[in-house]
C-alpha positions as CSV (number, residue, x, y, z in Angstrom):
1,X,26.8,10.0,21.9
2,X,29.2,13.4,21.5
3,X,26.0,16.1,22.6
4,X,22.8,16.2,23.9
5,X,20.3,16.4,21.5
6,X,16.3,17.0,22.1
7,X,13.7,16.2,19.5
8,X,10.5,18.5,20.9
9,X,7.9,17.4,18.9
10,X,4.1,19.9,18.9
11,X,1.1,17.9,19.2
12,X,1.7,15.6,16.7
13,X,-2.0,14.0,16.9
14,X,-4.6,12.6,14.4
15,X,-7.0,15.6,15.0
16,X,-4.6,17.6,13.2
17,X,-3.4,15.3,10.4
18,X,-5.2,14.9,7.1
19,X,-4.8,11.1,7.5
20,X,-6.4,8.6,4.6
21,X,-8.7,6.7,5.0
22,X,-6.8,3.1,5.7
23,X,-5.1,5.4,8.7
24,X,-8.2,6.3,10.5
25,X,-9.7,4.3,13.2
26,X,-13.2,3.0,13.1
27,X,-15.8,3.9,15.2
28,X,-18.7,1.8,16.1
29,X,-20.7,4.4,17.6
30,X,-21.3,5.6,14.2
31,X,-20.3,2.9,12.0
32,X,-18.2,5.0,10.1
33,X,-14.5,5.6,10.3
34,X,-13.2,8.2,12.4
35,X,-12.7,12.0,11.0
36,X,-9.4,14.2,12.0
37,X,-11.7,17.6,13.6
38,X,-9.0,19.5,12.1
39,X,-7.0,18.5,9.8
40,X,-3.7,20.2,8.6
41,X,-3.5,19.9,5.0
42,X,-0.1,18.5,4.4
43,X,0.2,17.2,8.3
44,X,0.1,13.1,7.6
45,X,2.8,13.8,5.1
46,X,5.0,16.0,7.9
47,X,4.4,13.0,10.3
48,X,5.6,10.4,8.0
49,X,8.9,12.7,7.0
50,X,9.4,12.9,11.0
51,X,8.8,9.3,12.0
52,X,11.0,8.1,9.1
53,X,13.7,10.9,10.8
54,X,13.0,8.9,14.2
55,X,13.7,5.7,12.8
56,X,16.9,6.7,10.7
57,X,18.3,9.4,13.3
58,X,17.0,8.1,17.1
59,X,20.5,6.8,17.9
60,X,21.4,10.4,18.1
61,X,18.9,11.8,20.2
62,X,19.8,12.1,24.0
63,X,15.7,13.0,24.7
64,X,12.3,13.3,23.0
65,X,9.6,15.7,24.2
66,X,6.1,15.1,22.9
67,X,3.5,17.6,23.6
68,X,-0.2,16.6,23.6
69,X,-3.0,19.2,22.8
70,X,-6.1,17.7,25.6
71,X,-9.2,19.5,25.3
72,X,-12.6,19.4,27.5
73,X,-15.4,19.1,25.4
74,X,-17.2,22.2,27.0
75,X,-14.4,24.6,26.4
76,X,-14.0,28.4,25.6
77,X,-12.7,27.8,21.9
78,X,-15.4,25.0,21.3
79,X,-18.7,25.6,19.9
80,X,-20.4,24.1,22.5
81,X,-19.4,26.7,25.1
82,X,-20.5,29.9,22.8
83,X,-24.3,31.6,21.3
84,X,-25.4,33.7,19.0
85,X,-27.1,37.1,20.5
86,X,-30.3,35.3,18.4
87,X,-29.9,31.7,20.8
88,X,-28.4,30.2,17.5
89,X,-25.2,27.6,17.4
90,X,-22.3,29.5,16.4
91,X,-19.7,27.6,13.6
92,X,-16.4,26.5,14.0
93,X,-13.8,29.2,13.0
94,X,-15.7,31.5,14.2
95,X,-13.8,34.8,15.9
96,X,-15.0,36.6,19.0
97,X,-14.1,39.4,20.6
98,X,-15.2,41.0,23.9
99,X,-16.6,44.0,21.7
100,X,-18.5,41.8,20.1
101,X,-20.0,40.0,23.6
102,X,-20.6,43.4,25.3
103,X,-22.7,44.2,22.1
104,X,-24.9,41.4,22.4
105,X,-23.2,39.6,19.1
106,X,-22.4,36.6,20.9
107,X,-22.9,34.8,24.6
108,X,-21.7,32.2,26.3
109,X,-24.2,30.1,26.7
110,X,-24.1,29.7,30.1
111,X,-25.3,33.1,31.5
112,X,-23.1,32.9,34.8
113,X,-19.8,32.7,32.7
114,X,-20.3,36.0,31.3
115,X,-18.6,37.8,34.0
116,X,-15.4,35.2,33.5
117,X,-15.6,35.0,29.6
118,X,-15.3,39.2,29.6
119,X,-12.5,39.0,31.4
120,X,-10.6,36.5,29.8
121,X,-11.0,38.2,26.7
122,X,-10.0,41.2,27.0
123,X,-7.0,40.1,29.0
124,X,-6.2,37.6,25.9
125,X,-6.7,40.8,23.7
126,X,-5.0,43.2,25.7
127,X,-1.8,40.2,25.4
128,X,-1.9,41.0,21.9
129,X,-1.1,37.6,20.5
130,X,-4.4,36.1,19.4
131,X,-8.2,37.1,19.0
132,X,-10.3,33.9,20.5
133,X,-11.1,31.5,17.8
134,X,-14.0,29.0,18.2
135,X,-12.7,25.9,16.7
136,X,-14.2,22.1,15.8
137,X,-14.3,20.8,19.0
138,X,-10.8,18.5,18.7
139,X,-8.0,16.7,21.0
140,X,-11.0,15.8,23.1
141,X,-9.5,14.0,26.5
142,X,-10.0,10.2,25.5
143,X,-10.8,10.6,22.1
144,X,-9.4,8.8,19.4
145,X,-8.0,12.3,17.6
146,X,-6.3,13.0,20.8
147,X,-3.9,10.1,19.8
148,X,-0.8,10.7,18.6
149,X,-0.1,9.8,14.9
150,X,0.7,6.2,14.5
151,X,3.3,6.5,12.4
152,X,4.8,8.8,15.0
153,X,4.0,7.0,17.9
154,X,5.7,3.6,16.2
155,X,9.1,5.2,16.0
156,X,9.3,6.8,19.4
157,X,8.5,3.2,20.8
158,X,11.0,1.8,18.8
159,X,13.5,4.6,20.4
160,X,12.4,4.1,24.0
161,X,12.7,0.2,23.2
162,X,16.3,0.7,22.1
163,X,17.1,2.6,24.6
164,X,14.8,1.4,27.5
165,X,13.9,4.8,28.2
166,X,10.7,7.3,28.1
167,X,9.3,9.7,25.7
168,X,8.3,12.5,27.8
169,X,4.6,13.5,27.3
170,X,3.7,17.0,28.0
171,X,0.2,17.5,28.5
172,X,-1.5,20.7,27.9
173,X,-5.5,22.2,27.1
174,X,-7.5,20.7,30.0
175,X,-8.4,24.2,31.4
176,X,-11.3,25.0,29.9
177,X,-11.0,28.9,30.5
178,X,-8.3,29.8,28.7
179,X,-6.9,28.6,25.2
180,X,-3.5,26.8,25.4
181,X,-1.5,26.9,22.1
182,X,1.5,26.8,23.2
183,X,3.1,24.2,25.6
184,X,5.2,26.7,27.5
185,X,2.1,28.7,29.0
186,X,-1.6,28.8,28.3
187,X,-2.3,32.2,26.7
188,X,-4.6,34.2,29.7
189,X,-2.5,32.0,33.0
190,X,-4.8,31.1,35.3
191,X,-3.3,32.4,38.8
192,X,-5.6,29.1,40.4
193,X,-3.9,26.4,38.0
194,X,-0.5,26.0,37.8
195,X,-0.8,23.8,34.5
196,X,-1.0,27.5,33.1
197,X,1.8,29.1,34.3
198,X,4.9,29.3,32.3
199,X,6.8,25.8,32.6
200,X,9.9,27.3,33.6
201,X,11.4,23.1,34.4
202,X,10.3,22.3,30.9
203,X,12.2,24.9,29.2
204,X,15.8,24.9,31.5
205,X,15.3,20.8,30.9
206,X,15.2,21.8,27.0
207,X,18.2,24.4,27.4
208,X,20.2,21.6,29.1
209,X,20.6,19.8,25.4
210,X,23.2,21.8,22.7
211,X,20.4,21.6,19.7
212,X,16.5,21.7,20.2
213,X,14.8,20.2,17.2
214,X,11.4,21.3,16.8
215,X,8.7,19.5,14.6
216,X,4.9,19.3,15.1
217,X,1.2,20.6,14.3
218,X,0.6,23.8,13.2
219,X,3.6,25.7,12.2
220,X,0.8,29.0,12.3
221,X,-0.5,27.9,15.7
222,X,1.0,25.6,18.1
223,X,4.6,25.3,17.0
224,X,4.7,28.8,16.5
225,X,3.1,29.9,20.3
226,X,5.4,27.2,22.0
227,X,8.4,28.1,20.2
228,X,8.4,31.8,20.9
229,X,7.8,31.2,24.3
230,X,10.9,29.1,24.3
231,X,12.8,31.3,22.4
232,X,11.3,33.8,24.8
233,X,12.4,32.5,28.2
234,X,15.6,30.4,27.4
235,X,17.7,30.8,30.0
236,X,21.0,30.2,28.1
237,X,19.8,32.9,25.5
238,X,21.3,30.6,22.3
239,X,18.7,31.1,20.0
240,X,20.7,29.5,17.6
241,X,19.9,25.9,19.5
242,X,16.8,25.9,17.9
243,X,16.3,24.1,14.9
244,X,13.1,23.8,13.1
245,X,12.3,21.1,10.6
246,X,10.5,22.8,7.9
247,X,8.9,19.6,5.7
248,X,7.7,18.4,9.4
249,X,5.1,21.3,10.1
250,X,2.6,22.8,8.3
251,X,0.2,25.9,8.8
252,X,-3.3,25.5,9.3
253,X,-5.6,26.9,6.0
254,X,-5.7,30.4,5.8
255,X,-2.8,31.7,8.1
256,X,-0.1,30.7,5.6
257,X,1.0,34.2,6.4
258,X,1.5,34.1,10.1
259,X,3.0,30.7,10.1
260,X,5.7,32.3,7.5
261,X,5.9,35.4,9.7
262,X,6.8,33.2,12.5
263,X,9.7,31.7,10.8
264,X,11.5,34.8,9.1
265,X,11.0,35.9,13.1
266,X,12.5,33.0,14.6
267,X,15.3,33.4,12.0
268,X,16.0,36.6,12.9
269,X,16.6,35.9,16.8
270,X,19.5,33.4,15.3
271,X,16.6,29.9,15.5
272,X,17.4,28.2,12.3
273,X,15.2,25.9,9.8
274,X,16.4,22.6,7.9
275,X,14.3,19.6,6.3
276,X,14.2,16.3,7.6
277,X,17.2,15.4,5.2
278,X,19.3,18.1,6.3
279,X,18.7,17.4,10.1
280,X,19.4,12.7,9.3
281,X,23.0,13.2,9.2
282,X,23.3,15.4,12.6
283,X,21.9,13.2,13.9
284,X,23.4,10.4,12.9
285,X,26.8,11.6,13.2
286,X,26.0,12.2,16.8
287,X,25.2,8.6,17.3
């Protein structure tokens, strides 16, 4: 192998693909098959393009990172966590803002929290990055959507087979308190968990390689938070190490726009994009 290459690749899990039916598991609980909580529209088709890149291209990869979203069920960006000021269920994609709580709009539905959800609020607010976002509960700890996509999950044991070595699993979500998009750094830290704080190891281990190549689920969300923390806080300040796969990442419905604001940004700061097709014969001529 001539360089160190590192594949990072952002919760890449059936929750977020829009898998067909003859890819979903069954449940017996409900004698039906199992349901992606939120699906990426174009995400089974992202997988596929990255699995096959894993396959054709693992000879050339010094290292694969795999990040794994790993929700509670009772958890600040899940329904079951949030009220109405009326008592009623509130929906999934659903904002809230602290305005909004302090008016009596919404509650948590545990009165005690109150104090706690205030404050994580308007310190998320005051970060700038995100308004809180009360989504399908999804990645639940243990679940079958927490599961990476199979597709995905076939290729990287085909590479740690080849190579007798480990895909590194990265696991981030479980604090209830405080939403977690990116695998870098939870967006409020908490000072009491230090599965918040900013993974400084994580990121000098990902600076050690000359190319990054980032892939995953959602290109508006979770590839976009954890790559700009990356781009952020690598130490070597080469930008230009980053290289996104554009065909293996897609933006959840309705923030198109951010998830395309993210790239032209990344491109900017010297990160640079390329398909699956573009990125085979790096990484093959690095074999």
């Amino acid at each position: 192998m001539n360089r160190p290459i590192a594949l990072l690749i952002i919760d890449p899990q059936n929750d977020f693909c829009d898998l067909p039916e003859a890819w979903r598991g069954f449940d017996p609980v409900r004698n039906a098959l199992a349901a992606p909580a939120l699906p990426v529209s174009g995400a089974h088709a992202d997988m596929l393009r990255l699995a096959s890149l894993i396959e054709q291209g693992g000879a050339g990869l010094s290292s694969i990172v795999v990040t794994l979203d790993s929700h509670q069920r009772y958890d600040i960006a899940h329904p079951t966590f949030w009220q109405t000021g009326a008592g009623e269920a509130v929906s999934p994609f659903t904002a809230i803002t602290a305005a909004q709580v302090r008016a009596g709009s919404y509650a948590p539905r545990d009165p005690a929290a109150l104090p706690r959800t205030l404050a994580y609020l308007d310190a998320l607010e005051q970060a700038g990055r995100y308004t809180l976002m009360v989504w399908p509960v999804h990645c639940e700890i243990g679940s079958w959507g927490h599961n990476v996509h199979p597709a995905v999950k076939a290729a990287y044991n085909r590479w740690e087979d080849q190579r007798l070595g480990v895909v590194q699993k990265i696991i981030k979500g479980t604090n209830p308190w405080t939403e977690h998009y990116s695998a870098m750094q939870a967006e409020v830290p908490d000072a009491t968990d230090p599965d918040t704080q900013l993974n400084r190891d994580l990121i000098a281990q990902l600076d050690e390689s000359d190319l990054i190549v980032i892939a995953g689920e959602a290109s508006s969300h979770c590839v976009k938070a954890t790559t700009e923390h990356l781009a952020q806080y690598l130490p070597s300040r080469q930008l230009g190490k980053l290289l996104l796969v554009s065909d293996a990442m897609s933006p959840v419905a309705g923030f198109e726009a951010q998830a395309q604001a993210f790239l032209d940004d990344m491109q900017r700061q010297g990160a640079r994009g390329a398909t699956c097709a573009e990125v085979l014969p790096l990484l093959q001529a690095n074999a």
